[in-house]
C-alpha positions in Angstrom: 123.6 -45.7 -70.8 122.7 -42.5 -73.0 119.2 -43.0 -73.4 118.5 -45.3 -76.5 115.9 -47.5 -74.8 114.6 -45.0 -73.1 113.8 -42.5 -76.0 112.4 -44.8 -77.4 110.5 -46.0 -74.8 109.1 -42.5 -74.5 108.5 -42.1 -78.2 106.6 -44.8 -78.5 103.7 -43.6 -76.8 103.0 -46.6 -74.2 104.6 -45.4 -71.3 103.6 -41.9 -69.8 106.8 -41.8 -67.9 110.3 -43.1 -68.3 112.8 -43.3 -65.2 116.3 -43.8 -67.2 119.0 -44.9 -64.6 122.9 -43.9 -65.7 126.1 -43.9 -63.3 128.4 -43.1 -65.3 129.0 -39.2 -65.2 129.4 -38.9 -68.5 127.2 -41.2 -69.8 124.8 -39.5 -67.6 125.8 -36.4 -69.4 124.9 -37.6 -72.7 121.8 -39.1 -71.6 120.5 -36.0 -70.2 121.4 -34.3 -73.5 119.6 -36.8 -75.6 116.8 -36.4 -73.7 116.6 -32.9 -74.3 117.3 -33.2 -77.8 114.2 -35.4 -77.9 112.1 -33.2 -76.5 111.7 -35.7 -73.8 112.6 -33.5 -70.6 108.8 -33.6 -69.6 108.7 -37.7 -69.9 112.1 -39.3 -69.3 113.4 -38.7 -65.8 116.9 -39.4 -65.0 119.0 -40.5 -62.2 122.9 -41.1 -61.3 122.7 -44.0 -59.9 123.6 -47.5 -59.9 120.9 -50.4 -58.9 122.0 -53.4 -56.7 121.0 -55.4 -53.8 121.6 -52.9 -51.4 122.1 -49.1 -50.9 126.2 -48.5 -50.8 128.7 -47.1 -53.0 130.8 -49.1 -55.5 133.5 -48.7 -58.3 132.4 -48.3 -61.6 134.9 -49.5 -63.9 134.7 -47.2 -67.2 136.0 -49.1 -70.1 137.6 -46.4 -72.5 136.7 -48.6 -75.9 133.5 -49.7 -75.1 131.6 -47.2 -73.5 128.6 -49.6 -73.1 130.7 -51.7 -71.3 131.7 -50.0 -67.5 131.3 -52.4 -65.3 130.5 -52.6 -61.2 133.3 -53.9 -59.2 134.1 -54.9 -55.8 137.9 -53.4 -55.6 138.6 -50.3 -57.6 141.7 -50.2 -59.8 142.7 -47.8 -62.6 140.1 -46.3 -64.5 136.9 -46.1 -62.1 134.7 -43.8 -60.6 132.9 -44.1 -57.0 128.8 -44.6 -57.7 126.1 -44.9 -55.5 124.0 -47.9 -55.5 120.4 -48.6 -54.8 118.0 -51.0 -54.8 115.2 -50.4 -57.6 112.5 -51.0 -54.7 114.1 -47.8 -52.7 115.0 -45.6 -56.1 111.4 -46.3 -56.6 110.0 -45.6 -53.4 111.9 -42.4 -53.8 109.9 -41.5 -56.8 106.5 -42.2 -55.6 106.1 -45.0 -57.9 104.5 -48.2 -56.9 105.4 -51.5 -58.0 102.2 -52.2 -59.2 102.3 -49.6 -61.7 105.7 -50.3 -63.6 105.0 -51.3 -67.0 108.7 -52.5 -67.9 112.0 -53.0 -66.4 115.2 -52.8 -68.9 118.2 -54.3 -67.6 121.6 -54.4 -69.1 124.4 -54.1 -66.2 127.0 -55.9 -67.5 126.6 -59.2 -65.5 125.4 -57.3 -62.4 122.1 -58.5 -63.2 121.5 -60.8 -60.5 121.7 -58.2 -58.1 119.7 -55.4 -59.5 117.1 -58.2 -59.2 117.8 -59.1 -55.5 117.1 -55.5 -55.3 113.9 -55.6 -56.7 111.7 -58.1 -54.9 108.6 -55.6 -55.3 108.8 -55.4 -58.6 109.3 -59.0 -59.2 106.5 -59.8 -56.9 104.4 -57.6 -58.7 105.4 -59.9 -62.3 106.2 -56.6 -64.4 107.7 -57.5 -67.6 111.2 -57.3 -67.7 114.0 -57.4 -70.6 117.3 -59.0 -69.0 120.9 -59.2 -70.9 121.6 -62.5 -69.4 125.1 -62.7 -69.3 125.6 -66.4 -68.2 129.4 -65.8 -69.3 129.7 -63.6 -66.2 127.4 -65.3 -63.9 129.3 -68.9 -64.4 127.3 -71.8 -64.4 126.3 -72.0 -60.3 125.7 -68.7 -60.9 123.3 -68.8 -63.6 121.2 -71.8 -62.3 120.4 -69.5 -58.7 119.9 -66.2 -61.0 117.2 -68.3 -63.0 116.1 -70.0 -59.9 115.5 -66.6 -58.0 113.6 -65.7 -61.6 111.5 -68.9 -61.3 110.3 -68.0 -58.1 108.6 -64.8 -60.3 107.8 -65.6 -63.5 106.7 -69.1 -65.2 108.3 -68.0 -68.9 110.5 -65.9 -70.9 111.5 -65.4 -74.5 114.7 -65.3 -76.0 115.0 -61.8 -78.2 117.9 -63.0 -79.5 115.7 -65.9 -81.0 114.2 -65.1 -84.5 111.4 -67.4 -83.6 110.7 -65.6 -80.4 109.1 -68.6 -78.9 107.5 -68.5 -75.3 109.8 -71.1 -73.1 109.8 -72.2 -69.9 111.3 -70.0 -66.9 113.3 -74.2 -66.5 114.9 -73.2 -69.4 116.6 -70.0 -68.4 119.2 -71.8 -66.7 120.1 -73.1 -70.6 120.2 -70.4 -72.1 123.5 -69.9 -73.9 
């Protein structure tokens, strides 16, 4: 979006580089700017780009209250904006980064989370830590069971952020998660 996670990220000192992913053109704009505000243009690198299963081009509905919320969809209506897509494997790929090397992976797409993932098998394979809005009110409950199942194949655990106790819990679990 504009940047939050990722100036932060930066600023925190444990990542020498920060690749912040933005499709929105405006948001993209702002993210830009608040990386240069930061003092940041030397750390965080940023791309206009969406991440999905496969390379194509989608419609990016922009949602004019909530501009946090756009949203990838399959048929474009009033309101959106053409995006290219990538998988993270190829965006990285692009950038000379290996797999190996990622340190984090922040995901919040608005329920488009499954297939960033499907896009990512590298990364998964390589078990870097990731930080997922799980939207199981998008995915629906099939849904949710073969996003957790694709997970499982990856990762034995997760933890709930939302959860003040922020216990360790099965990767089972996932598919619970409310």
């Amino acid at each position: 979006n504009i940047g939050t996670q990722s100036v932060y990220a930066s600023l925190s000192g444990r990542f020498a580089r920060v690749l912040a992913l933005e499709p929105s053109p405006a948001e993209f704009e702002l993210l830009g700017i608040n990386v240069r505000l930061n003092g940041l243009t030397g750390t965080v690198d940023c791309r206009q780009v969406a991440v999905g299963a496969k390379a194509s081009s989608m419609a990016l509905a922009l949602n004019a209250v909530n501009r946090g919320d756009h949203r990838l969809v399959e048929e474009p209506g009033a309101n959106c904006v053409a995006v290219n897509v990538l998988p993270l494997d190829a965006i990285l790929e692009g950038e000379g980064i290996d797999a190996a090397e990622v340190g984090l992976v922040w995901i919040d797409v608005q329920g488009h989370e499954p297939q960033v993932c499907e896009g990512m098998p590298r990364v998964l394979a390589a078990g870097v830590p990731l930080v997922i809005e799980f939207n199981v009110e998008d995915y629906g409950e099939a849904g949710t069971r073969a996003f957790a199942g694709h997970l499982a194949q990856h990762y034995d655990s997760f933890v709930d952020i939302a959860d003040t106790n922020l216990e360790v819990r099965p990767i089972q679990d996932l598919a619970g998660v409310a």
